[in-house]
C-alpha positions in Angstrom: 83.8 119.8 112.7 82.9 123.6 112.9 85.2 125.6 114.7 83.4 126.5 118.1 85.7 129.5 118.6 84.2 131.3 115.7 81.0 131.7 117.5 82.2 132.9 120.6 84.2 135.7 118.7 80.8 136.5 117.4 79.4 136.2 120.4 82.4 138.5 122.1 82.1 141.0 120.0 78.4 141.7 120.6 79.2 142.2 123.7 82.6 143.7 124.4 82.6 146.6 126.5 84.7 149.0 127.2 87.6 147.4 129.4 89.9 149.0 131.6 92.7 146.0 131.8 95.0 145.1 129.9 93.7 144.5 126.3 94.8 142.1 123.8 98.0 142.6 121.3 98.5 141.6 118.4 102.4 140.6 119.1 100.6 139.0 122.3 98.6 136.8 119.9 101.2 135.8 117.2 103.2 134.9 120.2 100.6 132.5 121.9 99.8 130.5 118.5 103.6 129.5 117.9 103.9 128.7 122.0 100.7 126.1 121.2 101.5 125.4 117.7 105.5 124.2 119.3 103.6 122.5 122.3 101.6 120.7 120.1 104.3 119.3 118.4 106.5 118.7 121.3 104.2 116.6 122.8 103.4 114.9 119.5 107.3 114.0 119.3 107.1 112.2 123.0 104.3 110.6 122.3 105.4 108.8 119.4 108.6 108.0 120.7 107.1 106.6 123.9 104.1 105.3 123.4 103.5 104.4 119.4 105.6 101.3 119.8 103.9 100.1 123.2 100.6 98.1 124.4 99.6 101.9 125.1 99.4 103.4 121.6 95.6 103.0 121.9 95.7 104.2 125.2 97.0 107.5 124.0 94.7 108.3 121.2 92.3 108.0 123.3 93.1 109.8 126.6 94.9 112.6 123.9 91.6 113.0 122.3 89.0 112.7 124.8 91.0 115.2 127.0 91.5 117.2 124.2 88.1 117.4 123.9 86.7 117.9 127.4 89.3 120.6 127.4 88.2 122.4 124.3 84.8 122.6 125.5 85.5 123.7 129.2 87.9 126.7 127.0 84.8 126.9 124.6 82.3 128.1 127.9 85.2 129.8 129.5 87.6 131.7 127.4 88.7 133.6 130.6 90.8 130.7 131.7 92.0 130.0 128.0 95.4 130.7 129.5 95.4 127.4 131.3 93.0 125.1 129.1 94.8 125.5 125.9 97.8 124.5 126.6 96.4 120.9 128.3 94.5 121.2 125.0 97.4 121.1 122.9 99.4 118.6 124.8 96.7 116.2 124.8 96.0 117.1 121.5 99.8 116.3 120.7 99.6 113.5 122.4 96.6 111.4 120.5 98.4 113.1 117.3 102.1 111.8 117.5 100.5 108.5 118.1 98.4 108.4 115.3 101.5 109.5 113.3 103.9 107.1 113.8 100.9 104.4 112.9 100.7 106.2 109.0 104.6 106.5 109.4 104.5 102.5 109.6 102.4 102.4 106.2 104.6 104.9 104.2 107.8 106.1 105.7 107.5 110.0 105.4 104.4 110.8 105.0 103.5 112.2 108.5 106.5 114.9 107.7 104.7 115.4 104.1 101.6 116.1 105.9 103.0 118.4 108.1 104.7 120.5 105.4 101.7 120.5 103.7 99.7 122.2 106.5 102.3 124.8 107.4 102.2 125.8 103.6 98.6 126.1 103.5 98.5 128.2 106.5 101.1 130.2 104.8 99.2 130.6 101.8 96.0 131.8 103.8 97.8 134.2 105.4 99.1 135.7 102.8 95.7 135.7 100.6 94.2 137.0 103.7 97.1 139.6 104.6 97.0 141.3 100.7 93.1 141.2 100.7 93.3 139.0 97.8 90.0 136.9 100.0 88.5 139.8 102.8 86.5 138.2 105.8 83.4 139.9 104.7 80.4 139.2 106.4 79.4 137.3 103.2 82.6 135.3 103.3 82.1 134.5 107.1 79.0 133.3 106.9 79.6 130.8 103.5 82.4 129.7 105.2 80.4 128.5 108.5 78.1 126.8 106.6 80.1 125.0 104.5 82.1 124.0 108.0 78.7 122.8 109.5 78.1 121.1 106.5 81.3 118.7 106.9 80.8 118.8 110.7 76.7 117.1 109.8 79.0 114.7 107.7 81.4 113.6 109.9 78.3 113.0 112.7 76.4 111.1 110.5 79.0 109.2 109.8 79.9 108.7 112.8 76.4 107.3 113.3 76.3 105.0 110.9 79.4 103.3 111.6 78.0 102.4 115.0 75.2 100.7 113.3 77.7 98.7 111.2 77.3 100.8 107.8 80.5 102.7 106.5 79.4 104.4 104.0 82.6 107.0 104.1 85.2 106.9 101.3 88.5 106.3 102.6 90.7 105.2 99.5 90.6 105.6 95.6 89.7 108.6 93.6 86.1 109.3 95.5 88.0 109.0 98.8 90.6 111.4 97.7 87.9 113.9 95.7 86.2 114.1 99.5 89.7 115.0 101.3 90.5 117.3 99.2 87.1 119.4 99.7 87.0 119.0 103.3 91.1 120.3 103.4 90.2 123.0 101.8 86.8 123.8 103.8 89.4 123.2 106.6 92.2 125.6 105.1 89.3 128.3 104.1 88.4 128.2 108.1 92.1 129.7 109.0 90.8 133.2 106.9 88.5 133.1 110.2 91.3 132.6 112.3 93.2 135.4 111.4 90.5 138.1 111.0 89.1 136.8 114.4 93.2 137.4 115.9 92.6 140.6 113.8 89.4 141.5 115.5 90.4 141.1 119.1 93.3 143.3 119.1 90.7 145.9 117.2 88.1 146.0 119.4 90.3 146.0 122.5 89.4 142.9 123.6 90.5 141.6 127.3 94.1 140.2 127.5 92.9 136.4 127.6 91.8 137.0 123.9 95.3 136.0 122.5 95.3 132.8 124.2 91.6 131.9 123.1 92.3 133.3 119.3 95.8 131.1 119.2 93.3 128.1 120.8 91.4 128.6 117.6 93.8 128.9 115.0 95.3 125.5 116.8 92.1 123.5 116.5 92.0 124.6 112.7 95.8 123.4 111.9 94.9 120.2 113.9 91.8 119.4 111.4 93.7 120.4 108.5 96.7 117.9 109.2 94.8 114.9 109.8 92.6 115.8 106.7 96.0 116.1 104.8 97.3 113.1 107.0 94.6 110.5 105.2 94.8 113.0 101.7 98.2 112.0 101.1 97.9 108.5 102.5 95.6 107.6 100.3 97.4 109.1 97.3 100.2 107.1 98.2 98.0 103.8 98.2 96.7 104.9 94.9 100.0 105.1 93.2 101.1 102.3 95.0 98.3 100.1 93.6 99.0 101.7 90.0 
């Protein structure tokens, strides 16, 4: 599940001339990511009011995450129009995620609100370790943290794979499925030091203003993986006790 955004920074970068428009801010930037981040959960909020509790629950996972998808890509190819894909992103994103929600909500009363706590304090936490150079984006960093992402990202397809053939070979409860969650949150949370140095970068380099939107699109996409990772950790700790 490697963040796609991380590449095109790279890519950006390579290439950014000089530009005489208006260039992205860092204000700019911060800005964009809560307007996503809020529209994200707005839409999450309708959706599970709406649609959890209706013949059209399945419905909205998958039109949230298939359009999220198709979106993501087209912003992917075209960060120029970032501006306009990423907030369909994040509503359709939203969307697919209040759903799913409300359907853990139904298993154990709370823990969608846990999850979400969760997230914000890891991003928190990043930011900070990232803000006091306590972790720097070196290039070393960077590039240990890609592979690690690609490394999940082969998982996820393989599994993905497999399960079509009829063989789940994924953990998803007990003390392996939670060992797994937790690595992958934190490859997830480790992915957000990217985020902000790549936020960080743009401003720097005087990148074009349709940078804050595309940076805030990537710092989105992280958040999202981290709370459904977090979602099933905390779900299944819940099961486990429960079981206990």
């Amino acid at each position: 599940m490697a963040n796609p955004v991380i590449r095109i920074m790279e890519k950006e970068n390579e290439t950014a001339a000089v530009n005489f428009g208006q260039t992205a801010t860092l204000a700019g930037s911060i800005r964009k990511s809560i307007g996503l981040v809020l529209l994200t959960i707005v839409a999450a909020v309708v959706a599970a009011h709406y649609l959890a509790d209706t013949g059209l629950a399945a419905a909205g996972i998958g039109a949230g995450f298939i359009g999220g998808f198709i979106l993501a890509m087209i912003t992917c190819f075209k960060p120029g129009i970032a501006e306009y894909t990423a907030p369909g992103y994040a509503v359709f994103e939203g969307m697919a995620l209040g759903v799913i929600s409300m359907q853990f909500e139904q298993m154990y009363y709370g823990v969608s609100a846990i999850a979400v706590g969760i997230t914000f304090a890891i991003m928190i936490s990043m930011l900070l370790l990232w803000k006091t150079g306590i972790i720097a984006v070196t290039d070393k960093t960077r590039s240990t943290i890609i592979s690690m992402t690609v490394a999940v990202a082969l998982f996820y397809f393989v599994g993905l794979a497999a399960s079509f053939l009829g063989v789940d070979f994924m953990p998803h409860s007990g003390i392996m499925g939670i060992a797994v969650s937790v690595i992958i949150s934190a490859i997830a949370a480790f992915n957000l030091l990217l985020d902000f140095d790549n936020i960080e970068k743009s401003v720097a380099n005087g990148m074009p203003r349709y940078m804050e939107y595309f940076t805030a699109f990537g710092l989105l996409l992280t958040l999202v993986w981290i709370y459904v990772e977090i979602l099933r950790l905390v779900t299944m700790v819940m099961s486990l006790f429960e079981d206990n």
